[in-house]
N, C-alpha and C positions, 0 to 999 in steps of 0.2 A: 559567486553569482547568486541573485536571490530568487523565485520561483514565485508566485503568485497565484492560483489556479481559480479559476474565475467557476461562476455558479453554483453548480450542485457535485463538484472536482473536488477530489485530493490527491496529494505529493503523498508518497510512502517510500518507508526503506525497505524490500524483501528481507526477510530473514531469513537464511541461508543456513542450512546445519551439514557441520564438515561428516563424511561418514569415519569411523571411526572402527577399528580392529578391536576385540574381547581384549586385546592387550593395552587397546589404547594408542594404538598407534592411528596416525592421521592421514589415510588414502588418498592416491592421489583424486585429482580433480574429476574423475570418471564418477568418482565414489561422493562428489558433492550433491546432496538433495536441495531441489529447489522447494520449497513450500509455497502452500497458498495462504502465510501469512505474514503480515508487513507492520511495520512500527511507522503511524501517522506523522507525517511531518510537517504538511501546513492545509489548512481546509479554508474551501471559498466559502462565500458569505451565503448561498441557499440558493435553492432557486425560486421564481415565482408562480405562483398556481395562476386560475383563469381570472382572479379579480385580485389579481395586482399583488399577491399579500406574498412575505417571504419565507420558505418555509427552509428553517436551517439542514445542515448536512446530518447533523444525530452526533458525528463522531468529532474528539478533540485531538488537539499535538499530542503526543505522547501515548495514545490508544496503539492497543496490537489488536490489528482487526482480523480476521478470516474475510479471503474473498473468494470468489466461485474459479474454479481454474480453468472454466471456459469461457470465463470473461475475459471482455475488451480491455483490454490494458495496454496503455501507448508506456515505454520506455524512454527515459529521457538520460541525459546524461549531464553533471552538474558536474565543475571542477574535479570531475574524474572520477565521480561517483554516478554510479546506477541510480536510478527511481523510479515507481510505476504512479503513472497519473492515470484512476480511475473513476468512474462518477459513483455518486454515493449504491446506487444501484447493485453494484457488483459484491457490496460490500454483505456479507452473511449473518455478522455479529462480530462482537466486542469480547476480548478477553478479557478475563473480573480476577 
């Protein structure tokens, strides 16, 4: 299924980091950290200001952005995968 997000929106994938035992061992699911940041997976076209003009979203595919972890974030769910659709807004920065 393909996703589309319309104006000043993007598709992301959380990244997710397993917790992990000094030995290495892989805890269960209790032990999973959620983070606030996500690998870009499709950006709308901008949005427009008060005379018409379109001002793009900043971030591309493939960006791992930081976003606010009290942001608005709708959850969707694609062929069985997770995704957070957020507006550019939420977004903090760009990892380099």
């Amino acid at each position: 299924m393909q996703y589309r997000p319309l104006y000043d929106h993007i598709l992301a994938k959380q990244i997710v980091h397993e917790a992990k035992s000094s030995f290495g061992i892989i805890l269960n699911s209790t032990g999973v950290e959620e983070t606030t940041t996500a690998t870009v997976v499709a950006v709308g076209t901008g949005s427009k200001n008060s005379l018409g003009k379109v001002i793009p979203v900043g971030v591309n595919v493939g960006d791992v952005v930081s976003f606010s972890p009290d942001a608005a974030v709708h959850r969707v769910t694609l062929d069985g995968t997770e995704y957070l659709v957020m507006r550019k807004d939420c977004i903090l920065g760009v990892q380099e």
